[in-house]
C-alpha positions, -999 to 999 in steps of 0.1 A, spaced: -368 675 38 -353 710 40 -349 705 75 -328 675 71 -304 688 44 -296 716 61 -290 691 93 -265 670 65 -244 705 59 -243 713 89 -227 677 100 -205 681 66 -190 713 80 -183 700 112 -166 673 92 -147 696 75 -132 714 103 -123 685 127 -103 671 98 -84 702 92 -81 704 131 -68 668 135 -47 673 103 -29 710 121 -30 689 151 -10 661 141 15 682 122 23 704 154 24 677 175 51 659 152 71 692 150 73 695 188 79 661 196 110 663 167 121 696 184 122 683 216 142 656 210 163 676 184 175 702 207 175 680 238 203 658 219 216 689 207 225 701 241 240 671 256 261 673 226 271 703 228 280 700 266 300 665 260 319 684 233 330 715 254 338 689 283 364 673 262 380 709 247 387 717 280 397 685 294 431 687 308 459 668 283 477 638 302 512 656 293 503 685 308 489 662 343 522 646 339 540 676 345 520 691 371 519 655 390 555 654 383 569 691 399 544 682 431 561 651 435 599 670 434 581 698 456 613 719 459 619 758 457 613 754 421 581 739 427 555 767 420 576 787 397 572 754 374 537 749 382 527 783 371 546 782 338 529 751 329 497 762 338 501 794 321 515 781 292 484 757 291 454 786 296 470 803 268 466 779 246 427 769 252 404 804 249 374 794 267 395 789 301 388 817 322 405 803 357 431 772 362 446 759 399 465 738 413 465 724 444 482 699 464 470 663 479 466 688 514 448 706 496 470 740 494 468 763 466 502 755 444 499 777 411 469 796 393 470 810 359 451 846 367 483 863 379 460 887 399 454 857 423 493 851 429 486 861 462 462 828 468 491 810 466 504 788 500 465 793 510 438 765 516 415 761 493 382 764 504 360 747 473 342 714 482 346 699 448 383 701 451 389 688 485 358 658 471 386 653 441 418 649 462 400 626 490 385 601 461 410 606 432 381 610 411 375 636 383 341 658 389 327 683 362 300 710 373 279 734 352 270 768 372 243 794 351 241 810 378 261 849 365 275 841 330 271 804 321 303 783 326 317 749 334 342 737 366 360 706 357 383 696 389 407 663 373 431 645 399 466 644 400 485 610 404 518 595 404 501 560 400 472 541 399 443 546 428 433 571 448 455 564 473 484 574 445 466 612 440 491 638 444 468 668 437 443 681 415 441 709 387 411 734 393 391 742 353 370 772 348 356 779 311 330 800 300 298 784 284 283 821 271 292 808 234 276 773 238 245 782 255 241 813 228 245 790 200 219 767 217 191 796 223 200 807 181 193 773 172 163 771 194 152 802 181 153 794 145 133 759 150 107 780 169 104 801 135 104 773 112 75 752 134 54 785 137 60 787 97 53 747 89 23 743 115 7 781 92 16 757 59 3 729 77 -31 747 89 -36 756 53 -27 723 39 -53 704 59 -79 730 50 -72 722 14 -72 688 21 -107 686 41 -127 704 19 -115 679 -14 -125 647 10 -159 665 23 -174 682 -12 -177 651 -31 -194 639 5 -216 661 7 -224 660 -36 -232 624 -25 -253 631 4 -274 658 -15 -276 629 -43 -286 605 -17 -314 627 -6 -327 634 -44 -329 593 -45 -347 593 -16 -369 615 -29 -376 597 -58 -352 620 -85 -328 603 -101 -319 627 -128 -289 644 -109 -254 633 -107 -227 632 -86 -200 651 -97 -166 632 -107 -138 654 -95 -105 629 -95 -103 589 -106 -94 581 -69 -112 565 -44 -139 590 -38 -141 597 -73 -151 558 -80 -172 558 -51 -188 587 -68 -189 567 -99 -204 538 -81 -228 559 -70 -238 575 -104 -244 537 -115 -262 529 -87 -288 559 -89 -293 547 -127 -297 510 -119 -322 514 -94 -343 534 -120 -343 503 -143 -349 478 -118 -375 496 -96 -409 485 -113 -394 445 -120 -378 447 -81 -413 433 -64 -417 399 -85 -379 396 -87 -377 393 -51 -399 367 -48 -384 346 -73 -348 351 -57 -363 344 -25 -382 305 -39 -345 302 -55 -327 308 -28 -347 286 1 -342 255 -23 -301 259 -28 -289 231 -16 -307 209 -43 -303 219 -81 -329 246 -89 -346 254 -118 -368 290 -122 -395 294 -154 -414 321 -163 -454 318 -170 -450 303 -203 -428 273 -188 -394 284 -203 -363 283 -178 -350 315 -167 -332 310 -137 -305 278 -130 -283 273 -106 -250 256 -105 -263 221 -92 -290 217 -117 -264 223 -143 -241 198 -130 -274 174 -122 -284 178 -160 -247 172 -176 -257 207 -191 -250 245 -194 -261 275 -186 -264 285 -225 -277 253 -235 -312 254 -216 -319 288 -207 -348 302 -222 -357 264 -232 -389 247 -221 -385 229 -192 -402 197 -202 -376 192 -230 -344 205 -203 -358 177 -181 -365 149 -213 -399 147 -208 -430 141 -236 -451 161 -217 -460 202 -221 -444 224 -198 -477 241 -191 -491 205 -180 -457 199 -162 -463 228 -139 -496 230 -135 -500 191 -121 -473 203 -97 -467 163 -88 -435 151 -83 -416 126 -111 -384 112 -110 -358 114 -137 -330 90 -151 -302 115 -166 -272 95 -181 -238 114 -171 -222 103 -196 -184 89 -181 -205 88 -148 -226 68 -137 -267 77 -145 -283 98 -114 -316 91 -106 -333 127 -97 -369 139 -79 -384 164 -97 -406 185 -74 -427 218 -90 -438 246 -68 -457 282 -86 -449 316 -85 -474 339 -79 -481 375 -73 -501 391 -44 -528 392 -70 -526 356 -72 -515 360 -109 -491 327 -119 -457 345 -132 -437 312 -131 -429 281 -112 -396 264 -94 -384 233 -100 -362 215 -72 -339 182 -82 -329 164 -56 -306 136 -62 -316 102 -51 -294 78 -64 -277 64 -30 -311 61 -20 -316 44 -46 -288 24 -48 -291 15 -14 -327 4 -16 -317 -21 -42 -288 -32 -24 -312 -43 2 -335 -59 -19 -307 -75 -38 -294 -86 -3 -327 -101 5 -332 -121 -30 -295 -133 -25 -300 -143 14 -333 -162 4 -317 -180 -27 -289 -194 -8 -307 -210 17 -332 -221 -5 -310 -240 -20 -298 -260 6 -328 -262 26 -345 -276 -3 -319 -304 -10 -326 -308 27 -363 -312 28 -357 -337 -7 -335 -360 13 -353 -361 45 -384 -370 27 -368 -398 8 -353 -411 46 -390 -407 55 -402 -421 30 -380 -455 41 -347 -449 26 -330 -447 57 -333 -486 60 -313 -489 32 -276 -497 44 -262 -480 14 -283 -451 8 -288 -438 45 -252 -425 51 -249 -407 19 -282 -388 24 -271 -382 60 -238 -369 52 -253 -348 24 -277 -336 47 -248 -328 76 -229 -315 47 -259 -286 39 -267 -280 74 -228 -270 79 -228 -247 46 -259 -232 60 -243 -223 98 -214 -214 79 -232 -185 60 -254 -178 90 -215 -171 109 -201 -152 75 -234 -127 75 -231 -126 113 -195 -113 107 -205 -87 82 -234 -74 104 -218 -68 130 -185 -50 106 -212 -31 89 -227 -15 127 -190 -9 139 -195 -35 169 -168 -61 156 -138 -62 177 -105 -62 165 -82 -78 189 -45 -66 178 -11 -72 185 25 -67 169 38 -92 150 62 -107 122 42 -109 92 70 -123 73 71 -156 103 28 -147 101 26 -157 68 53 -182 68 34 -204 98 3 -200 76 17 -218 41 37 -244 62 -1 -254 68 -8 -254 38 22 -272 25 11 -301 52 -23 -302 33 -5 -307 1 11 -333 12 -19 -351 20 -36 -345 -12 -7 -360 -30 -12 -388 -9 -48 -393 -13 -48 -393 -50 -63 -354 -49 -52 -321 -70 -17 -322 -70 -6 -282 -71 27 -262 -55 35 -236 -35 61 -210 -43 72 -185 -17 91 -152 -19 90 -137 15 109 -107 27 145 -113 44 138 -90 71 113 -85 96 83 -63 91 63 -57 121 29 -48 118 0 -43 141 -30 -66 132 -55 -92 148 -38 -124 136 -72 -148 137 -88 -123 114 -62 -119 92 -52 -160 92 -90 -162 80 -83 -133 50 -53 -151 38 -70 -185 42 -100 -181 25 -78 -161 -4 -55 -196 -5 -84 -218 -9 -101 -198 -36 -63 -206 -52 -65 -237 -44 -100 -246 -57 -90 -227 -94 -58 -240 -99 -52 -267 -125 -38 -296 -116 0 -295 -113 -6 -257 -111 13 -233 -92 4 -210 -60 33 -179 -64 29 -161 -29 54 -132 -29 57 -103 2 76 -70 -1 80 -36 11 74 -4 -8 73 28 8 53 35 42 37 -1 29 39 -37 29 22 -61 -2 13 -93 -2 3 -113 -34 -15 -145 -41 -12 -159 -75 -27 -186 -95 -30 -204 -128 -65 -208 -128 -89 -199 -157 -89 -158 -142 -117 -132 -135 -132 -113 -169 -123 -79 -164 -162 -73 -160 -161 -94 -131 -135 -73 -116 -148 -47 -100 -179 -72 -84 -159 -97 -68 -160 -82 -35 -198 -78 -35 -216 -102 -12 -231 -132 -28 -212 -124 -63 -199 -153 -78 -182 -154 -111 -191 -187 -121 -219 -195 -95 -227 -232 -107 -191 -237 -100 -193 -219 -65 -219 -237 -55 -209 -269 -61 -175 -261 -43 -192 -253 -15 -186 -212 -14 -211 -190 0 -197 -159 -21 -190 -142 12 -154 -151 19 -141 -123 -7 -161 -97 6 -152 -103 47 -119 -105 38 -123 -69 20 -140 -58 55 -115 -77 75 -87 -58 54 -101 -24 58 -104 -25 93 -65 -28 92 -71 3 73 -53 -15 42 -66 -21 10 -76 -54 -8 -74 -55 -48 -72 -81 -71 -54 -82 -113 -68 -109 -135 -65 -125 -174 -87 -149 -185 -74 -181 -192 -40 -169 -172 -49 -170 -138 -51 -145 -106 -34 -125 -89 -50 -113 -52 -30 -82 -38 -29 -68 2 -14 -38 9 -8 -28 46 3 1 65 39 -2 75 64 20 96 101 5 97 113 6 136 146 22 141 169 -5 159 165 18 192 131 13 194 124 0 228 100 -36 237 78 -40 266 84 -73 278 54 -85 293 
């Protein structure tokens, strides 16, 4: 263990100095890459600057252009004034000439050169100047540090216009010794800031590494199995609440250390059965443990049954002890309250030590009720399936047997028993057809055949049948009843299978139809809200009992079935319409008062066209 502290301090060390290394280093680094760029700009500056001191005024090129333009015997007497009135003014100009477009030496300001006057010059710059008519600037370090600026003289525009050029020599000593000061000085002040710096990061290192290594040294002392020392707190920032952490951490695992083995073991049973609700007890059957889904299973909190037997959580008259130690599996009926009950399976597992000593038990809900539910759906289904043909099949068998029995040589009595008996046979096929429809809805294998049409003129074509029918009641003595429209007055286009939904709207009309009083009225009304289109049904009939409401949809439901019945309905219309509508993806509800009628309501999904939509005609 020695050994491997000392292997720690070492490694903290190391820490220590590549963080004050990588601290200097990036400090240096900054400096230089700032002085660089610093004195870089500084010199380009500095050289634009002293390029436009000396940069020859256009009065003064004026003049000069002008007197080489007169070139008379007054010529170069005027030249040299100007030029030496000009190099007096400017102290840094050590040297001006003039020269001609031929490139002959016409005045100089350095009256020791006088004699240079009438000669050729013989500088390539000059002669490049008065060829292109282009000003050229030169730096020379070469013995004392100056700057040769040659600018062209013109009596126009282009180069073809150049009428000489004016020779510029300055000295550059002040510039360039103003540059290596300033150069200097920075060189001081980074050699000062990267010491500072060096220092800094020491400082810096060795605050980030001791509480490190305190930690470390803690670390090994856990380890160990000491938990008497602590970490030393030496700030409230990050290291120091790490350090905190740690002092916590050291003191929690001393408290938890002789618990941690059968902890685990619980936590482990609790956490394998998470997805169901989860109850945990210890040996004496009280609940310790509970997770969220139990609590939401039981209509409960966490308050409310911990530490409670789990026979009384779970409303049961037995023990808990007997609860857990039969281990079989029960199933519970918990009333939600607002919500419906939920049937649950209670399932019991133990606990148990290495030693084989029983320290609790789990208990796993699962919920069951769409199992349930759907179970006695079927059987519901079956009962309902069975009943209705029963029904018929035994009116059926009751008439044939009377034909059999010699009835059918009876004039009168034959055709009525065989139109009765044509009459169930077709009420049979047609429920046969309606469960054959929802079968094949339920396994996703109907088709749905659409195509775009008015279902303003859609629903119009359909009551205009059904205004034909009420003329022919009326003339057959029948129910007498009216129909009231209030269509839309504009076209709303909507995607559907129109056989399908002729049958929805049909079967809704007839229902109508069959419930109305006599002299009653039908109120059929169609409009647009929003990204939708409604259409409602009403009647006057004797209405739905709010009850009832919620069930008329359900296959086989009838509200008053003696009445069903003996109109002829199957109590599947309603609820293939329902599947009919959703397949739209629409939705099919219906508002009712006793004793004040019905009102059916279908809402489809609608999306006005813009009048540039374009057709496909086919």
């Amino acid at each position: 263990m020695k050994k491997l502290k000392n292997k720690f301090k070492h490694l903290t060390i190391s820490i220590n100095t590549t963080l004050a290394i990588v601290f200097m280093a990036m400090i240096i680094a900054t400096i230089e890459v700032i002085g660089a760029y610093f004195t870089r700009q500084l010199e380009q500056n500095s050289i634009e600057n002293f390029q436009s001191s000396i940069q020859v005024l256009p009065i003064v090129s004026n003049q000069l252009s002008a007197q080489l333009l007169k070139d008379d015997r007054h010529t170069n007497s005027n030249l040299n004034r100007i030029v030496g009135d000009y190099s007096n003014g400017i102290g840094t100009i050590s040297e001006i000439i003039v020269v001609d477009n031929k490139d002959i030496i016409r005045a100089v300001s350095n009256l020791n050169d006088k004699k240079r006057i009438g000669q050729r010059v013989n500088n390539t710059l000059v002669k490049q100047v008065t060829s292109t008519g282009r000003q050229a600037t030169k730096v020379i370090n070469d013995h004392g540090d100056f700057m040769i600026q040659v600018t062209p003289l013109t009596a126009g525009n282009g180069s073809a216009n150049t009428v000489g050029a004016i020779y510029v020599r300055a000295s550059m000593q002040g510039v360039f010794n103003d540059l290596r000061n300033i150069s200097l000085m920075f060189l001081v002040t980074s050699l000062i800031a990267a010491v500072m710096g060096a220092i800094l990061s020491l400082v810096v290192s060795h605050a980030i590494t001791k509480p490190i290594e305190e930690m470390q040294s803690q670390a090994l002392n856990i380890a160990d199995g000491d938990y008497s020392s602590q970490v030393k707190i030496y700030s409230n920032d990050e290291l120091g609440q790490l350090g905190q952490a740690f002092n916590t951490l050291s003191v929690r695992i001393e408290r938890s250390q002789e618990e941690s083995e059968s902890e685990q073991r619980r936590l482990d049973s609790v956490l394998s059965h998470m997805s169901d609700g989860v109850l945990a007890t210890d040996r004496h059957g009280n609940v310790n443990v509970v997770n969220q889904m139990a609590l939401s299973f039981l209509n409960t909190t966490e308050d409310q049954i911990i530490n409670k037997p789990i026979a009384s959580v779970l409303g049961l008259d037995e023990t808990s002890q007997d609860l857990i130690a039969s281990q079989k599996g029960i199933v519970l009926t918990v009333n939600q309250g607002t919500r419906d009950e939920v049937i649950l399976h209670a399932s019991f597992s133990l606990i148990k030590r290495v030693t084989g000593f029983v320290s609790g038990s789990v208990c796993v809900l699962h919920d069951i009720t769409e199992q349930q539910k759907n179970e006695n759906s079927q059987k519901q289904f079956v009962s309902n399936v069975s009943h209705e043909l029963r029904t018929p099949l035994t009116s059926l068998h009751a008439y044939i047997e009377t034909l059999n029995e010699g009835a059918w040589k009876d004039p009168k009595i034959a055709p009525q028993f065989l139109q009765v008996t044509q009459e169930e046979t077709e009420r049979m096929i047609r429920m046969i057809n309606e469960l054959l429809s929802l079968s094949r809805m339920d396994r996703g294998v109907s088709k749905v055949d659409v195509e775009w049409v008015n279902f303003n003129d859609f629903v119009s074509h359909i009551l205009d049948r059904f205004d034909m029918i009420v003329k022919t009641d009326a003339k057959e003595g029948k129910k007498k009843y009216t129909i009231k429209r209030s269509l839309s007055s504009q076209a709303l286009w909507v995607e559907i299978d129109t056989d399908k939904f002729a049958q929805v709207i049909d079967n809704i009309m007839n229902n109508a139809i069959k419930y109305s009083p006599d002299g009653g009225v039908i109120t059929i009304k169609l409009r647009q809200e929003r990204q939708q289109i409604i259409l409602s049904i009403a009647d006057q009939g004797l209405g739905i009992p709010r009850e009832d409401l919620s069930k008329i949809f359900d296959r086989f439901y009838r509200v008053d079935k003696a009445r069903s019945r003996e109109q002829g309905g199957t109590g599947l219309g309603l609820a293939i319409a329902k599947e009919i509508v959703e397949e739209h993806h629409g939705k099919i509800w219906a508002n009712s008062s006793e004793g004040k009628g019905s009102t059916f309501y279908i809402a489809l999904p609608y999306e006005p066209m813009s009048e540039g939509d374009d057709w496909d005609e086919v």
